[in-house]
C-alpha positions in Angstrom: -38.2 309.5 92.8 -36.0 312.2 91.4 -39.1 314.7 91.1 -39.5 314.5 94.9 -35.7 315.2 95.7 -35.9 318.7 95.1 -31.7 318.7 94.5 -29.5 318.1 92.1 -31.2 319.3 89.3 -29.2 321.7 87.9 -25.3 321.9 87.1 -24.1 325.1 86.0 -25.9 325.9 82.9 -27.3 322.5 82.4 -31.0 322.3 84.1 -32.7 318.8 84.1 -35.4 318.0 82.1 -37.5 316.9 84.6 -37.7 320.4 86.2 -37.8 322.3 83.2 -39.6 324.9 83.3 -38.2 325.8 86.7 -41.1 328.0 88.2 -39.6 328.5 91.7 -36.3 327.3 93.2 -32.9 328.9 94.9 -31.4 329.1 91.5 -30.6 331.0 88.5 -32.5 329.0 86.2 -35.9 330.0 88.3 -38.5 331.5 86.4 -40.4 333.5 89.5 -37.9 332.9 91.9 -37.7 331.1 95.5 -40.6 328.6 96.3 -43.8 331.0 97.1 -44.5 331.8 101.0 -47.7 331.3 101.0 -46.7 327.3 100.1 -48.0 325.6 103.6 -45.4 324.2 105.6 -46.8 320.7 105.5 -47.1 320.4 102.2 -43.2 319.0 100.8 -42.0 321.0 98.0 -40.4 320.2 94.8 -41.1 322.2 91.7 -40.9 319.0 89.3 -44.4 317.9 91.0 -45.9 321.5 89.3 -44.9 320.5 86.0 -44.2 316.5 85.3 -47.8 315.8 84.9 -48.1 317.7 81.7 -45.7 315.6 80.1 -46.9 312.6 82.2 -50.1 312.9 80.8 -49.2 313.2 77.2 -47.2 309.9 77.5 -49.9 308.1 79.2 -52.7 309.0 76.9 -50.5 308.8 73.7 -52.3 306.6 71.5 -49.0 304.2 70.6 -48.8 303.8 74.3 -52.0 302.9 74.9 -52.1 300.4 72.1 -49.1 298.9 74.4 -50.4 298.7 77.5 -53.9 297.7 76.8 -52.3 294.4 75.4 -49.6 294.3 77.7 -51.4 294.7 81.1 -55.2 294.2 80.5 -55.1 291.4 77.8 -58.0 294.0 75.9 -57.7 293.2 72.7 -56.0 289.8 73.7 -54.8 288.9 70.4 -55.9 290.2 67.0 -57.5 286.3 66.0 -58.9 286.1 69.4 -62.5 287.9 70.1 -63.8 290.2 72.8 -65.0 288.2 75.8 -67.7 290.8 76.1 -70.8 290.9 74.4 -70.6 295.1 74.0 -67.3 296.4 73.2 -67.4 299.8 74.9 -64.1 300.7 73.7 -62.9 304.2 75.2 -66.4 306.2 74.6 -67.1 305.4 78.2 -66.0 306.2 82.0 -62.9 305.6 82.8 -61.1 305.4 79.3 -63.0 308.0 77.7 -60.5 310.5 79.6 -58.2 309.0 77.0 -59.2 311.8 74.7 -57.8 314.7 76.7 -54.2 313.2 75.0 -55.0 315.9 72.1 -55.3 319.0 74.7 -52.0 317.8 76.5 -50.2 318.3 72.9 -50.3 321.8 73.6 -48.5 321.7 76.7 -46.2 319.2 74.9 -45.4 321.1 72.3 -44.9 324.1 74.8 -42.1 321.4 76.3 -40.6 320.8 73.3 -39.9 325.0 72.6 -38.8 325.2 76.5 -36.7 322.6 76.3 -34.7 323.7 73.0 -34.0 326.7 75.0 -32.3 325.0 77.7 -30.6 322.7 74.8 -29.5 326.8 74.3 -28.3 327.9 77.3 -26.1 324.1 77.7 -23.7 325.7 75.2 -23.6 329.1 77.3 -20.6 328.9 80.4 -19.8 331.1 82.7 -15.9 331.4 83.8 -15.0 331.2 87.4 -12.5 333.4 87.1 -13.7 336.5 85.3 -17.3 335.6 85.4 -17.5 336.3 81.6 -19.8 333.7 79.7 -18.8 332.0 76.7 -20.2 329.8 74.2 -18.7 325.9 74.7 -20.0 322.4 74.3 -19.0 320.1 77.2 -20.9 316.3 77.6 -23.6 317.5 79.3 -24.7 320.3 76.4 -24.8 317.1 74.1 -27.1 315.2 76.4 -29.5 317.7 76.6 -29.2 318.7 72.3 -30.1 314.9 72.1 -32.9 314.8 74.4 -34.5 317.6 72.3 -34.3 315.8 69.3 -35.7 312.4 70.6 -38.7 314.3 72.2 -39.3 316.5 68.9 -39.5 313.4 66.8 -42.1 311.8 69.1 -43.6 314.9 69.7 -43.7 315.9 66.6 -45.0 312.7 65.1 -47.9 312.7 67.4 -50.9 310.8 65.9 -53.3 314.3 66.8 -50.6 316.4 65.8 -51.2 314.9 62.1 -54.7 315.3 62.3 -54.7 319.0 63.4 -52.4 320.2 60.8 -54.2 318.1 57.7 -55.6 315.2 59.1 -59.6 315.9 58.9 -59.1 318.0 55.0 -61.3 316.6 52.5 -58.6 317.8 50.3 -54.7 318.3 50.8 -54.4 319.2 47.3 -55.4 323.0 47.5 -53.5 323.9 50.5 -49.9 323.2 49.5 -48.7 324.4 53.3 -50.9 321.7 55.5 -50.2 319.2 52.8 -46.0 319.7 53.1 -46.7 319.7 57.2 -49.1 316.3 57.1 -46.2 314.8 55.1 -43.6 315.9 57.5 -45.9 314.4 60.6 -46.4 311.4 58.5 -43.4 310.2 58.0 -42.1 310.8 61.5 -45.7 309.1 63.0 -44.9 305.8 60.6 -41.8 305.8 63.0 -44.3 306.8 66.2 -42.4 303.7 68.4 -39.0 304.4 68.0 -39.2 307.3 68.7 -41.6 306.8 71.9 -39.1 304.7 73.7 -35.6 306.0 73.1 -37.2 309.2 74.0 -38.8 308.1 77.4 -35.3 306.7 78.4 -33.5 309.3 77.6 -35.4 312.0 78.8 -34.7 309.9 82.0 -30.8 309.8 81.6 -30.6 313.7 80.8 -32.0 314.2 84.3 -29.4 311.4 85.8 -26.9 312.8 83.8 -27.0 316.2 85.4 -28.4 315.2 88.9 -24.5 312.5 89.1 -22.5 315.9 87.7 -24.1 318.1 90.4 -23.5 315.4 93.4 -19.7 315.2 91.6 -20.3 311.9 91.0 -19.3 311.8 87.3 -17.5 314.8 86.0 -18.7 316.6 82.7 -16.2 317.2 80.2 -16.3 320.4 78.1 -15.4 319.4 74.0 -15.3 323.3 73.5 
């Protein structure tokens, strides 16, 4: 819903989440400026809709995720006592859950996410006076919303189950490269924690984005701490 609204996604220097990267828009936060001319008249714009499905697409595909919903939803494997009722268990090397694999391309963009995002974490802390138009640095409720968010999506992110294979995962040998084996260890221990860091991030990527869309309707009002 909020990705269709087009409004409300920014409040001074906070920018929500769900918009983030801000290609085009009316606001300072826009990386190419307004929304193109060429963009048919038809057509509703919102520039969320050009980037959610990257992230949408790494959640979706994300192998604890899957694990989930294949149980929760399809009954597939219905319990782990309880056999296939197939004769041939296709599993996902097949059409349609063989598209499951493109999860390790969409790390990329995730990880791509994660950077842009911890530059917006950045720019929470940055304020620009009314008055004087000066900026200075500050930490208001809203710059601690977004610092959090960061850190919930960098320890899924970051603990990604293809993540750990690209940076040691398919070495004979960790032994002999001492920088892939400290990285596989890092992944590792934030993969053994994969789940709980999968859901408080998914909420909470959601309340950054109500967070700032209420501030911006001056719904709730954001207290600065600094």
């Amino acid at each position: 819903w909020a990705a269709f609204q087009n409004a409300h996604y920014e409040f001074g220097p906070y920018l929500s989440p769900f918009y983030s990267p801000l290609l085009f828009g009316d606001s300072s936060h826009s990386v190419f400026g307004p929304k193109p001319s060429a963009w048919p008249g038809w057509l509703p714009f919102s520039p969320a809709l050009l980037i959610l499905p990257f992230p949408a697409g790494f959640r979706f595909t994300c192998y604890y995720y899957r694990g989930a919903y294949y149980k929760a939803f399809w009954a597939d494997p219905p319990n782990c006592s309880v056999g296939e009722p197939r004769s041939g268990y296709r599993g996902e090397k097949s059409f349609p859950l063989i598209i499951q694999n493109v999860h390790r391309y969409f790390l990329y963009f995730a990880l791509a996410f994660l950077v842009i995002l911890s530059y917006d974490a950045w720019k929470a802390m940055w304020f620009t006076d009314a008055t004087t138009g000066a900026t200075e640095f500050g930490i208001g409720v809203g710059t601690l919303v977004l610092v959090i968010n960061v850190v919930l999506l960098g320890g899924y992110t970051l603990g990604c189950h293809s993540l750990r294979h690209l940076v040691g995962g398919y070495v004979d040998r960790l032994s002999g490269a001492p920088v892939r084996r400290v990285s596989y260890r890092c992944v590792s221990c934030l993969n053994r924690g994969h789940m709980a860091w999968a859901w408080p991030s998914l909420f909470w990527v959601a309340f950054a984005d109500v967070y700032v869309r209420l501030c911006s309707m001056g719904i709730w009002t954001d207290f600065r701490l600094i």
